[in-house]
N, C-alpha and C positions, 0 to 999 in steps of 0.2 A: 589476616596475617599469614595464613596458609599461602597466597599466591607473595608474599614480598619473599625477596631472597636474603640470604644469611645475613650479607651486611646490613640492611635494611634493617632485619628484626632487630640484632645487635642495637642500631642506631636507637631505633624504636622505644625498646627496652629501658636504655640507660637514658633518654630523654624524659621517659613517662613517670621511673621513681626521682628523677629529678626534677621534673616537674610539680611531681607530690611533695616530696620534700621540701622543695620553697612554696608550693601553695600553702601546704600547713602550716609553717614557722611565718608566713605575709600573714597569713587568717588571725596566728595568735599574738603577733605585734601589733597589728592591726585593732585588734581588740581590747588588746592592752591600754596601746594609745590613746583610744576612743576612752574607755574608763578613766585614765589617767586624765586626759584633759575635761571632762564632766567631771571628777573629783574636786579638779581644782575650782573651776568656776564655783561650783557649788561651795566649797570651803569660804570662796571669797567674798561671793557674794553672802554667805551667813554672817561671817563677819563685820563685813560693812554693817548689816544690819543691826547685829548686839550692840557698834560701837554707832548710830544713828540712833538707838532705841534708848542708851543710856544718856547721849546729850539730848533727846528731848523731854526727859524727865521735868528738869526745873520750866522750862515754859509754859509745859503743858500744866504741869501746880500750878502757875501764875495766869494762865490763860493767854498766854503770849503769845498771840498767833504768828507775828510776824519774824521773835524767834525761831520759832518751830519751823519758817519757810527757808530761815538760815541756814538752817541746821538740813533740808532737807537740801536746799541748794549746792551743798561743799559735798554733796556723796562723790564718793572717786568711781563710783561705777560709769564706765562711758554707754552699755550697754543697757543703759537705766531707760525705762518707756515711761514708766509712772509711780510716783512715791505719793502716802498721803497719810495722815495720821487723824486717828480716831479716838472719840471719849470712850471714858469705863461702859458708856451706858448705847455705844455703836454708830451714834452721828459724827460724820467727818467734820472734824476742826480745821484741819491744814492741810494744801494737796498742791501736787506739781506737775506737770507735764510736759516729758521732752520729747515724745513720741506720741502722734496721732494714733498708733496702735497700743496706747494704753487705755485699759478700760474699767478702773475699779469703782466700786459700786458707789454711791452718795452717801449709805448708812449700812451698818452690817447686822447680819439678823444673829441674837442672842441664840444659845451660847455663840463664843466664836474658835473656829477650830482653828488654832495655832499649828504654824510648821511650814515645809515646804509641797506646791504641787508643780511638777513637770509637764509642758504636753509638748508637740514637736516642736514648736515655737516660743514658746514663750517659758518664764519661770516665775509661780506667782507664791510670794511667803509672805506669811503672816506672824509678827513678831512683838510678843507683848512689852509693855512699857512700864519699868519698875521693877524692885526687889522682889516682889510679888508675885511670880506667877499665876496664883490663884486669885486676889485681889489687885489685878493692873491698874495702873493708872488711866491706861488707854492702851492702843494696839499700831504699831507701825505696820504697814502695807506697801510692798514692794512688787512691782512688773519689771520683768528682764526680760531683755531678747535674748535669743540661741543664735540669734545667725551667723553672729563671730564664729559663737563654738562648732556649731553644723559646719561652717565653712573651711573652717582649720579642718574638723575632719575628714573633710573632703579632700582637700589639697593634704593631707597624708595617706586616705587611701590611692588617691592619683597618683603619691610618690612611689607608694609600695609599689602598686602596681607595674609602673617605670622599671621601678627597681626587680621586680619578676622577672618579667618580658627581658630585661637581662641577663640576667642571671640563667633563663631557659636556654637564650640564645649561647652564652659562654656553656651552659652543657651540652648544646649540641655541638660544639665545635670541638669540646673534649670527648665526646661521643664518636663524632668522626677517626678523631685520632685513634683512641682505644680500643675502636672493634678492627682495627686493621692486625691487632696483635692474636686477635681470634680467629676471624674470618680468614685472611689471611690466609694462612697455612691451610684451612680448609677449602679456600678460593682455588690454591694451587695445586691442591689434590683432586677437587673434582674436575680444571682443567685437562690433566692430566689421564683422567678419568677417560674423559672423549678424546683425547688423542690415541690414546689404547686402542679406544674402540673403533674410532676411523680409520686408524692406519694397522690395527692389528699387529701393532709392534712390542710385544712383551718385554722386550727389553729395557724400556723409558723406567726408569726409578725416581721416586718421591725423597726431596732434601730431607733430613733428619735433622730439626731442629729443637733443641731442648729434651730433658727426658720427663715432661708431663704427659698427658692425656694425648694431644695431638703428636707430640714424638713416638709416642707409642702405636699410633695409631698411622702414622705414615710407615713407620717400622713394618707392624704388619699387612699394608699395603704392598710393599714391597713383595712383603714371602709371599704374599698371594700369585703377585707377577712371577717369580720365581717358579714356583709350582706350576701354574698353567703354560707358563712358556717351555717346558719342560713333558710336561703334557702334549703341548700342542704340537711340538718336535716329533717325539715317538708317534703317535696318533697319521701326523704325517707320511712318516716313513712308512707305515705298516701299511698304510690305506693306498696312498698314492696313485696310480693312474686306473685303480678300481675303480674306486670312488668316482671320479672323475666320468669315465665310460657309464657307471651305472646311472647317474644324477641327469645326467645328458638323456640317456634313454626314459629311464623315467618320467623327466620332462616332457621330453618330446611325445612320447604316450600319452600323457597327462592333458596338455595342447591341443591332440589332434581328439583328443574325445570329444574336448569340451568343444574344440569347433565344430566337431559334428552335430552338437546335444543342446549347444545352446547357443540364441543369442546372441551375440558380440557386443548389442547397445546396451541392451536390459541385462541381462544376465540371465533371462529366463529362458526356459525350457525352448528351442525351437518346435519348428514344423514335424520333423522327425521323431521327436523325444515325444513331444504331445500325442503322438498318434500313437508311439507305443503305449503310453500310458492311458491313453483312451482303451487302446485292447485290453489292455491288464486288467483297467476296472471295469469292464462288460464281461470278461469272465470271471475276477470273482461275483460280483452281481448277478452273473446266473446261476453262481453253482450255490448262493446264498437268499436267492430271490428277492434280490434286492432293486432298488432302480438308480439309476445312474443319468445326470442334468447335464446336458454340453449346453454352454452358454457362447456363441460369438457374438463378440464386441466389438463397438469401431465407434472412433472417438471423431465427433460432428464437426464438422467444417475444420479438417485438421490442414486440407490443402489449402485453405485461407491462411492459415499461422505461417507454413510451410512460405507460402508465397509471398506475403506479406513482410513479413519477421527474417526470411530468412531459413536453411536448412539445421543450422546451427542450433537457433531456439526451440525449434521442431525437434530435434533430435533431443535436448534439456525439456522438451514437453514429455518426450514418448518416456524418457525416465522416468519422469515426477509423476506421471500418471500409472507406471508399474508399481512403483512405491506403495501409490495411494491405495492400488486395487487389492494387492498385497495384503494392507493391513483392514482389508475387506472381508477377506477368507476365512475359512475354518482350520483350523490342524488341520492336515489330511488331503484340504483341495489342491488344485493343482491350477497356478497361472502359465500360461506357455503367449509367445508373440508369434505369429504368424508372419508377419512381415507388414512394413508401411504403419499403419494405424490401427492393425488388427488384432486385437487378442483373442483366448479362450480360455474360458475357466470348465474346469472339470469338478463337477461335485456329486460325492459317490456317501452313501450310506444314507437315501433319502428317504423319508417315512412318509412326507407327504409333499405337497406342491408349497406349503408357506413354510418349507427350509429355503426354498430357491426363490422364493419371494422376499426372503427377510433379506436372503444375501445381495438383491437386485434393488432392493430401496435402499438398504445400507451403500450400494456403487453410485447410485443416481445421487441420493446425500451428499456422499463424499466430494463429488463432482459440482456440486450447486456451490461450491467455494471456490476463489480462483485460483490462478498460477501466480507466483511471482518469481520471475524468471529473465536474467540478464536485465536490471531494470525495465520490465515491460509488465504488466499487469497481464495477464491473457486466461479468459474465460473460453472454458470448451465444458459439454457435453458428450452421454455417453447412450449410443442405441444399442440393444442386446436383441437374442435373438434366441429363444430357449428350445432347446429338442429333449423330450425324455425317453430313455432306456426303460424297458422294450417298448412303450407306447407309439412313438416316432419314429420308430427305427430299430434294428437289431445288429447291424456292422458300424464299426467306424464313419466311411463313408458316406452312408444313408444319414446319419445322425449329424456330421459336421454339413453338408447340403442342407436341411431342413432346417439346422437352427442357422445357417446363413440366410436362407428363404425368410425365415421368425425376423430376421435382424434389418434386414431391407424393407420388412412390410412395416417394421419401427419408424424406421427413415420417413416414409411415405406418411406416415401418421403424424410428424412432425417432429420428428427426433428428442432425445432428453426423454426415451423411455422404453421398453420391452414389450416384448409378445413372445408368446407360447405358440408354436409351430402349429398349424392348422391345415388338413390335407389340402383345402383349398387355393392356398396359399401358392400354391406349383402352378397353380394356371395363373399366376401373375409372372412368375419367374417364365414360363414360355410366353406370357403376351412380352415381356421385352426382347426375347429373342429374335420375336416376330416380328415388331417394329421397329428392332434395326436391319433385318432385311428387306423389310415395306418399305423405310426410306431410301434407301439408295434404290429407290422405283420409283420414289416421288417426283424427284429430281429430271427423271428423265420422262415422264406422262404428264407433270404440270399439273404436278397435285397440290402443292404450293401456292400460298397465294400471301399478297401484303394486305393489311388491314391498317388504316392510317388514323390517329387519332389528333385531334387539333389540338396548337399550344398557341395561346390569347395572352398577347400584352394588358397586363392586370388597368393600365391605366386606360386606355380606348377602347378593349373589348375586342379587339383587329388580330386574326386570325394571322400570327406572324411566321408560325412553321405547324410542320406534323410532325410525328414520330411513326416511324414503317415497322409495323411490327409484324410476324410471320404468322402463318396460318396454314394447318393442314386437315384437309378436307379428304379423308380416305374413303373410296369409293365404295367400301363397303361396310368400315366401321365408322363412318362418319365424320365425324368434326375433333381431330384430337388434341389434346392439352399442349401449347407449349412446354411446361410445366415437367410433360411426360416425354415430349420426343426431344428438346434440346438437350437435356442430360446424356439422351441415347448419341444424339450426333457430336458429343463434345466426347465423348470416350471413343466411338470408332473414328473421329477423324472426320465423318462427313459433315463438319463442323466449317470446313473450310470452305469446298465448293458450293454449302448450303449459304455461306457468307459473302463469296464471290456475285450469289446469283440474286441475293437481297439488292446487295449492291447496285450491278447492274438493271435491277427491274426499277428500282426506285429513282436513279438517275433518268431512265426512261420516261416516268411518270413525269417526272419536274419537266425533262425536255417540251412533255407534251402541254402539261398546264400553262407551262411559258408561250406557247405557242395558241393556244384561246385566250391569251388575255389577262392571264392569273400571274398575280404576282407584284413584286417581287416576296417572291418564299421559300423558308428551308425546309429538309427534311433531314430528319434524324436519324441515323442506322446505328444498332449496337455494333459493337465489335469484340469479339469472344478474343480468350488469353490465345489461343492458339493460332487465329487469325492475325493479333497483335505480333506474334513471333518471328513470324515470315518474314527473311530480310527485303523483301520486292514489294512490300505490301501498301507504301508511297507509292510508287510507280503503278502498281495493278490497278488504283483509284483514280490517280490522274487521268490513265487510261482511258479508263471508264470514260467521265467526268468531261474528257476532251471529244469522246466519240461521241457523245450526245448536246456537245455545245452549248456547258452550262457553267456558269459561274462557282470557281471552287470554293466561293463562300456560302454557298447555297447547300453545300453539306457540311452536315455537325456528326461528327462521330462521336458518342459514346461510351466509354469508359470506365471500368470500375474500379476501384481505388485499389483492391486484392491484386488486379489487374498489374495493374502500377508500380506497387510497393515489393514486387518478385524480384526485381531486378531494375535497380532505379537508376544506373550509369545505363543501362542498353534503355531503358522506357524514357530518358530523358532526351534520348541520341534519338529514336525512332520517333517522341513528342515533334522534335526539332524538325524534321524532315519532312512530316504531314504539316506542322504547322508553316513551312517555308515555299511550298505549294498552294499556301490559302485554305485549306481547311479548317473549319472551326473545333474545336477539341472539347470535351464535357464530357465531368466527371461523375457517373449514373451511381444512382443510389447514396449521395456522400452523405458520411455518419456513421455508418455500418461497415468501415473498413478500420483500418491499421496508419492511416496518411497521418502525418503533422504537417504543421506551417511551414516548416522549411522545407520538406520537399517540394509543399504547395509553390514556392514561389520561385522555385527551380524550375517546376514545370510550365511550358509555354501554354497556357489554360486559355481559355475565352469562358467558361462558366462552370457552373455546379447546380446538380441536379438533387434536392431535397428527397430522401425517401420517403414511400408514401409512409412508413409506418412512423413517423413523427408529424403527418399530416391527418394522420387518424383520429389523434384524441388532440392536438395543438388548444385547442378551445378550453380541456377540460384538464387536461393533466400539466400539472407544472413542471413537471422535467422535459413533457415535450416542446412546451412553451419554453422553455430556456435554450434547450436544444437550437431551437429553429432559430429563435431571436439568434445564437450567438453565430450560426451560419452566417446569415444574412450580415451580419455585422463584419462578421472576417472577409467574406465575400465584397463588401464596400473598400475594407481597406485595399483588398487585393486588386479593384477594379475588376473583378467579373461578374458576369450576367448571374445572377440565379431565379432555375425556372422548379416551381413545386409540383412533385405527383399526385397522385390520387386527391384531388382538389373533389368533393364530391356534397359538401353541403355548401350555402351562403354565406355560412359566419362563419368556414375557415376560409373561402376567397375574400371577403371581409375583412378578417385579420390579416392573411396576407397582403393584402393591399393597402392598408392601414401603414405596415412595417415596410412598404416598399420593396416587394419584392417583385422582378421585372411581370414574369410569365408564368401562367397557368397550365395544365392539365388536367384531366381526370372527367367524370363523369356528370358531374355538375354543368359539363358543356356538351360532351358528346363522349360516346362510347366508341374504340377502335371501331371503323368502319372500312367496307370496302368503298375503291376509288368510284365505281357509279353513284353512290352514295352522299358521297363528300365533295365531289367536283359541283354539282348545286348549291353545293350550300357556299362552296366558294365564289361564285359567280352570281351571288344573292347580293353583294357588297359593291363600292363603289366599283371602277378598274382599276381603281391601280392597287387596294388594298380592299381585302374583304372584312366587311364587321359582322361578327356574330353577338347576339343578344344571349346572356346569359339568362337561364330556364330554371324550372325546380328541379332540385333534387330526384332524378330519375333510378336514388338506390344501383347496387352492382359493384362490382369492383375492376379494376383492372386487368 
């Protein structure tokens, strides 16, 4: 009731005691009715029976049986089932039946109870025979239906009923009428109301109609206007371009603090603010011996969202995740944004390390639920990074470095969880320093190298492409992670000329296997976002591709769906262009991004690349088994290839081949190798295509 408005209730109101009011006067006509017409039956049908009981007196003295069937024959009851008449001593003499549903009994057991009984159906009386009651002659026995009478009842509670339902409908429509004489004049006043307020025109006055309650009360609506227009006048004058100068400076002070101090998306504390306030609480904490937790934060594959989604949702991310953290905190701590995906929390008045552990499983918690944002579902994680006052550090500085060092060695542990700063920890923060200045040396000593691993048509076994995957062999530290150096060559950039040179060394290899005999075969090269960016980046491959005299269907580029979904008018236009030179196009890793089907069929595809991590458990887990099943099915409608990673036991190449899926990879066949390696095994097979025999499981991963 509270959300309808005046006229509404009004309506409300005077339909519900009118509604009560004919429902109780229907209920007791109704009741009436019903008693009045069982009154009568019953009257009637007793009747019949005194004046049946008294004509069969003289038969039943003579033993006239066929009297007595006279006499039972002429009853005026049409509602009659069964009549039958009985000696003083309870054996039936005489008996009739106009209804199958009669059922009295053959003889009646001594005493016999006279009178009437009722049950929903039927009405059965017993009525003695003679002047006698006590000494009868005999006993008349009668069976009645009710159905007439049930039925009349019915068809008058049906009437009432009719007759409510209108009667309701006639008050609402007087209801209608009636509340316009109340509401009304209050509709017009609170109209009124907001014109005041919108246009701040004191002067508008409320009609005065009638001298009740509402005349009285638009009356003093008016004086109210009066008075404050009158107010607002003087108020005016006095104030005037003070006011005006001071509200403006105010403001503008107001503005440029908060610009200074906080945030613009969140609202929280900036870079600037946070750092004061990191000071403030390292000195009271020393002058109280207290310790003080810097926590940096950064929220897990936040450039996927960014990319994927869009900057917009990214930006409705970074909100919903301040909110969240927010209601993480203690009174007292302190959330600040750093900028991009970064936050930090400051928590001061710690007594031991499981205050800063409650408050770090309580963010990780929070986090294990997802976003729902712009109709998108989106799931992110969150890595910390903890430094403690004095333990860690004793400046600002020191303390925000080390729980960054904390937060990245999170990262590396597999993100969706923290660490506590550890001295050793800095000699990981210089080994990446130092291996992004060892790569841009790799490049130019031919430290670099490809490692090629085979992909086998699931049905012949036939060696139909490789995938060139990078390799870096540092002359002094060995053999190191892609894992570890691609991250390094995607943030400084040598991401590109590291991509150029895959490029051309791999083009090289095909030129040369074409030329032993090998073939016809692809190879596969990824292609990083940064590389995809580049408007020449068609043309640079061609290039390639044409200087080494090789079929441009002989390379499949790579793609990842994150990749894609950044910007999908430029990645459709750039699709269009590789694909209109002959390149084969495949989308790496799909599952694991942001894509639908309509962009899917937007884009000029040739296949889709299965992750391995739905090829991992496919056997055992039934979401991964659904997963994959519905790839491969989307993929038939679509017409493209799809080839699966990490293929690494029998009974998922099994399963896959089972469900038709074109091509294989993983370790179940062979392990990334290098080209003296793999050029044998190529050349193990017929000429014109090579088959490889599928082997045991030789464990490892990709």
């Amino acid at each position: 009731m509270r959300a309808l408005s005046l006229r509404a209730k009004l309506i409300s109101i005077i339909v519900l005691v009118s509604t009560l009011a004919i429902g109780l006067g229907l209920v007791a006509l109704g009741f009436y009715q019903q008693r009045a017409a069982r009154n009568a039956m019953l009257e009637n049908v007793s009747g019949q029976a005194r004046l049946m009981a008294l004509y069969s007196e003289v038969p039943l003295n003579f033993s006239d049986r066929s009297g007595l069937l006279d006499v039972l024959n002429k009853g005026q009851l049409p509602s009659l089932l069964q009549a039958a008449v009985y000696t003083s001593t309870g054996e039936l003499f005489a008996t009739i039946q106009r209804d199958s549903r009669g059922s009295l009994p053959a003889s009646l057991t001594m005493p016999v109870d006279t009178g009437m009984k009722m049950s929903a159906q039927q009405l059965e009386l017993m009525q003695p025979i003679g002047s006698d009651p006590k000494n009868p002659l005999g006993y008349l026995a009668m069976q009645v239906s009710l159905s007439e009478l049930n039925a009349a009842i019915r068809d008058g509670i049906l009437l009432l009923l009719l007759i409510g339902a209108a009667l309701i409908g006639v008050s609402f429509l007087l209801a209608v009428r009636l509340q316009r004489y109340v509401s009304g004049p209050i509709l017009n006043l609170a109209r009124l109301t907001t014109q005041v307020s919108a246009r701040n025109d004191f002067s508008l006055r409320a009609p005065v109609q009638g001298e009740d309650e509402i005349g009285r009360l638009a009356r003093g609506f008016n004086h109210m206007l009066d008075v404050i227009g009158e107010r607002e006048q003087a108020r005016d004058r006095a104030e005037g371009a003070l006011r005006d100068s001071k509200e403006t400076l105010e403001q503008a002070v107001q503005e440029l603090h908060h610009l200074a101090n906080y945030d613009a998306l969140t609202e929280l504390p900036n870079r600037s603010l946070c750092m004061d306030r990191i000071a403030n609480a390292l000195m009271r904490a020393s002058r109280e011996h207290d310790r003080v937790a810097i926590i940096f934060l950064d929220l897990d594959h936040f450039k996927e969202v960014n990319d994927s989604l869009g900057h917009a949702i990214g930006d409705d991310l970074l909100k919903s995740a301040a909110s969240r953290l927010q209601d993480c905190l203690r009174r007292g701590d302190t959330l600040a944004r750093l900028g991009g995906d970064e936050f930090v929390l400051v928590l001061e008045e710690l007594h031991d390390d499981l205050n800063v552990i409650t408050v770090l499983n309580k963010i990780i918690s929070s986090f294990s639920e997802a976003f729902h944002i712009g109709g998108y579902v989106v799931s992110t994680t969150v890595s910390m990074g903890v430094a403690i006052y004095p333990s860690d550090g004793r400046d600002v500085h020191t303390l925000m470095r080390n729980a960054d060092t904390a937060m990245y060695k999170a990262k590396e542990l597999g993100r969706n969880t923290y660490q506590f700063y550890q001295p050793d920890m800095n000699a990981l923060s210089l080994r990446r320093l130092s291996l992004a200045t060892e790569l841009r040396e790799a490049l130019q000593y031919n430290q670099l190298e490809l490692y090629y691993q085979p992909q086998l048509d699931t049905r012949s076994k036939r060696i139909v492409g490789v995938e060139a995957l990078l390799r870096w062999k540092h002359p002094v530290m060995g053999s190191i992670s892609p894992a570890e150096f691609i991250p390094i060559a995607e943030s400084t950039g040598l991401i590109v000329p590291i991509g150029q040179w895959v490029i051309e060394r791999a083009a090289r290899q095909l030129a040369d296997w074409r030329k032993q005999g090998i073939g016809p075969l692809r190879v596969a090269v990824n292609i990083s976002a940064v590389q995809f960016r580049q408007v020449d980046l068609a043309e640079q491959i061609a290039r390639t591709v044409s200087a080494h005299n090789i079929p441009p269907e002989s390379i499949e580029l790579e793609l990842t769906e994150s990749l894609l979904m950044r910007d999908v008018e430029s990645a459709t236009n750039q699709l269009k262009k590789l694909k209109a030179l002959g390149f084969k196009l495949v989308i790496d890793d799909f599952g694991t991004g942001y894509s639908s089907l309509s962009y899917l069929r937007r884009f000029p595809l040739d296949g889709l690349k299965i992750d391995r991590s739905f090829i991992d458990e496919v056997n055992r887990n039934p979401d991964d088994t659904a997963i994959t099943l519905a790839i491969l099915s989307m993929a038939r409608s679509l017409r493209l290839m799809v080839i699966a990673e990490g293929v690494e036991t029998r009974e998922q190449y099994e399963f896959l081949l089972n469900h038709d899926c074109e091509e294989v990879q993983g370790y179940l066949f062979s392990p990334p190798v290098p080209e003296p390696v793999l050029t044998p095994l190529l050349k193990q097979a017929t000429p014109n295509f090579p088959r490889l025999q599928v082997v045991n499981n030789s464990g490892g991963g990709q």
